[in-house]
N, C-alpha and C positions, 0 to 999 in steps of 0.2 A: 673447163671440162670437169675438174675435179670436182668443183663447187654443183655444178649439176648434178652429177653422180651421188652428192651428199645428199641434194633436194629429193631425190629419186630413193635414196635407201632409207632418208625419214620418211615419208610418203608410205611407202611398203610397209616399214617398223610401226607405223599409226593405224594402217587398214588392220593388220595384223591383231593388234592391241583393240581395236574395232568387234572383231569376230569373234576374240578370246569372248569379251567382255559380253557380248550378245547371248553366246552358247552359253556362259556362268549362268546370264540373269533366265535362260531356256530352263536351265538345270535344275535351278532353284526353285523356276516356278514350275513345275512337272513334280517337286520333290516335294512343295508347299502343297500341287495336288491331288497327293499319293495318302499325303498325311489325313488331309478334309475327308478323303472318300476310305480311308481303312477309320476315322472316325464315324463315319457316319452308318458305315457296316454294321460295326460293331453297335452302335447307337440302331440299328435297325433291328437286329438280331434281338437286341434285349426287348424292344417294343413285340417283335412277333413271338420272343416266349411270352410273356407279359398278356399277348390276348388269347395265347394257347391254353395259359393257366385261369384267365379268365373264364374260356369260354368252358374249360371242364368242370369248373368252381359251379358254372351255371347250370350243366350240364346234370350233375350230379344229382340236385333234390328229382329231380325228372327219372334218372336211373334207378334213384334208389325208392319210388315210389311204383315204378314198373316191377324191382325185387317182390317189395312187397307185397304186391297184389299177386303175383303170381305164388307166393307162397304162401298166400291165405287159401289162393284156388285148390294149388296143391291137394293143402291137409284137408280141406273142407270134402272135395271130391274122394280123396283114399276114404272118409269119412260116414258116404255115400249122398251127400248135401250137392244139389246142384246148382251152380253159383258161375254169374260170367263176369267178366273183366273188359275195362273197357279204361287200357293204359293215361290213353290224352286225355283224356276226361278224369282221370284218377277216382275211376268208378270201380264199387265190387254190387253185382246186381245179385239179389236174391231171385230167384225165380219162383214162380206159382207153385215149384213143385216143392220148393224149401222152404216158403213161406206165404198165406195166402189170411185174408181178411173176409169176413163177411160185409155183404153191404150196408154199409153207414155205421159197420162199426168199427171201434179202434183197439177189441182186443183181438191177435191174431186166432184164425182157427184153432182149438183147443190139439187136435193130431199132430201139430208142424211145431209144438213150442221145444220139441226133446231139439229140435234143429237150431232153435235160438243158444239152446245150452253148448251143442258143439260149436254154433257160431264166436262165444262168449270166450271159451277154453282158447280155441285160436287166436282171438286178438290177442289174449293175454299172452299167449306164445311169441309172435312176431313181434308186437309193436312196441314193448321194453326195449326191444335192441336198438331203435329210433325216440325216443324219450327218455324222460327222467324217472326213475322208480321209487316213489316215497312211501315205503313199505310202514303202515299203519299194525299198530300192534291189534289183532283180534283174540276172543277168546275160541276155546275149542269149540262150545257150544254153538258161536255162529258160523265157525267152518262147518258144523255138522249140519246147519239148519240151509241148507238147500234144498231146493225142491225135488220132487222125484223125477220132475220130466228134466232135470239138467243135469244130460247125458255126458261122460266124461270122455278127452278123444285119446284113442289108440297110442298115438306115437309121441305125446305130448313130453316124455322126456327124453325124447331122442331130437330134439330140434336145439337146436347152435346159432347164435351169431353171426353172421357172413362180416366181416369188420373192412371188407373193400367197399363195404355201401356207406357213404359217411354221412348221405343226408339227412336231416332231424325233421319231426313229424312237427306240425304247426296244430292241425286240429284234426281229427277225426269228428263225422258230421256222419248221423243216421237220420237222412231225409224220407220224411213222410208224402206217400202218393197218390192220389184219389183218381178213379173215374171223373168222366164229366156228368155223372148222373146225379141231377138236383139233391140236394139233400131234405129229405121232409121233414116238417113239423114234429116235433115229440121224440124227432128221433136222438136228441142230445147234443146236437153240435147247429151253429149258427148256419153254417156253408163248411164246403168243400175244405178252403183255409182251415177252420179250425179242427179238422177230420184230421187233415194231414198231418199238420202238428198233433195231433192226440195219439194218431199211430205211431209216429218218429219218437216221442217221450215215452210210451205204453213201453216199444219194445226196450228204446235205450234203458227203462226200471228195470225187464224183465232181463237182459246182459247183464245187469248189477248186482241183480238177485240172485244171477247160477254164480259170479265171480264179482263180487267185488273190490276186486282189487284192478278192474276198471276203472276204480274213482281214484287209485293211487297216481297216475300218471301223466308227464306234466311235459309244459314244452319247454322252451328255452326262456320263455319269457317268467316260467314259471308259474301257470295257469292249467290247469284241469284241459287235456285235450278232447274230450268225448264230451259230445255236444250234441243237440240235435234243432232241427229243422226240417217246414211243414210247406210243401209247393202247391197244394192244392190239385186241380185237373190241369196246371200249365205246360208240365212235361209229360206228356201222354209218351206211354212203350209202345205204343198201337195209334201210329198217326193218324191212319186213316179210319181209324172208331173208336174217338177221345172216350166213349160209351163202354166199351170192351171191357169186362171185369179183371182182366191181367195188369189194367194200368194200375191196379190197387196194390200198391208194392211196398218195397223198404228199399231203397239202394245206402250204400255206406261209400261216403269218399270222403278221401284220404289230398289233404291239403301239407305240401310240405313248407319250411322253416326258406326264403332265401339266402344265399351267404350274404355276411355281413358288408363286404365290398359294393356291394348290388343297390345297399339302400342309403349310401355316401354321396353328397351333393357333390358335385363335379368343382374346377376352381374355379369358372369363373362365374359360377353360382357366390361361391363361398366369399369372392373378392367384390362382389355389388354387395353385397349383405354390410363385409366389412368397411366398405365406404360408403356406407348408408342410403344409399339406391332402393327407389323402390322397386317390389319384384311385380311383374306383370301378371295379373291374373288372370287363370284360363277360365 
């Protein structure tokens, strides 16, 4: 009987030692899975600042191009120039009433040119604070030799910086725009194409002439941002009468810099490259 008794209390004392050992190895792996998942939080948390920072990095040339258009509108309009904006597009339109061409030609109407002159004062307002400024020495003689129609604006030393806009300007582009009305013989341009172009250069001379200090201002890459470019009758303002003499226009848009993250090969771009893979051509 004793001997039984003993069978019986090792028996117990093993189940026992059994159950400890099951609840440890419970414990442990609850406590191993406590650890993975507060890593992995934490590991999540960083990925979702990571595309928060991202996506405002991206976000930014886009804000800071909607700033500026609307602060060209602004002073242009206090100004009395009537001028529309059109954010997505990073368009500023002159309209018929600020600026207007005769047909087949590329200098603008001789009455609208005082409006190129405030147009000219403006950029040189805003767009220093998105560019670089390489201040050219001139003499007095050619600050004084401007023309009479380039009218000076109002508020022009009351305007400031905004430094929450960080975006950088890549190019500014004054596109030239024609009717779809054939171009005739004699009249000095091949076609349409080179109308537009003649307009888009005409004015960007005639901005350089009231302020040159237009040609001072550079991007990131280091290159002259005022540029111009000639579309022909392609982008009619008046879809439905490519003919309609309004389509004969100037628009100015405003291209910003990307951040520098945005134009980084990814890694497993960067790891075919490094193991000499070729890359697939689109």
């Amino acid at each position: 009987m004793r001997k039984k008794s003993f069978e019986n209390e090792d028996s117990s004392q093993s189940q026992q030692g059994f159950w400890i050992s099951v609840s440890d190895l419970m414990a442990g792996l609850i406590f191993i899975f406590l650890i993975i998942l507060t890593v992995f939080s934490i590991q999540f948390k960083k990925e979702q600042n990571s595309f928060i920072q991202a996506k405002a990095e991206l976000q930014s040339p886009a804000k800071t191009r909607h700033h500026i258009l609307l602060d060209l509108k602004k002073i242009l309009r206090e100004n009395g120039l009537d001028v529309e904006t059109y954010p997505e597009e990073g368009i500023l339109r002159l309209t018929e009433q600020t600026l207007s061409f005769p047909a087949a030609k590329a200098f603008p109407n001789p009455e609208k040119l005082g409006n190129l002159g405030k147009l000219a004062k403006a950029l040189t307002m805003v767009l220093p604070c998105h560019s670089d400024y390489h201040a050219r020495k001139q003499s007095l003689e050619h600050d004084l030799a401007h023309p009479e129609w380039c009218q000076p604006i109002a508020i022009e030393s009351n305007y400031k910086c905004k430094t929450k806009y960080k975006g950088s300007i890549e190019t500014v582009m004054i596109e030239g725009h024609t009717d779809a009305m054939a171009v005739k013989a004699g009249a000095g341009y091949r076609d349409n194409l080179a109308l537009s172009a003649a307009r888009a250069t005409t004015v960007l001379r005639l901005l350089k002439l009231c302020d040159s200090r237009l040609g001072d201002l550079f991007n990131q890459k280091e290159q002259p941002i005022i540029g111009a470019s000639g579309y022909s009758d392609l982008r009619p303002l008046i879809k439905h009468d490519p003919r309609d003499h309004r389509n004969r226009r100037i628009d100015v848009r405003l291209v910003m810099d990307l951040p520098n993250n945005a134009l980084e090969p990814d890694d497993s771009l960067s790891k075919r490259k490094a193991l000499g893979s070729p890359d697939r051509q689109l």
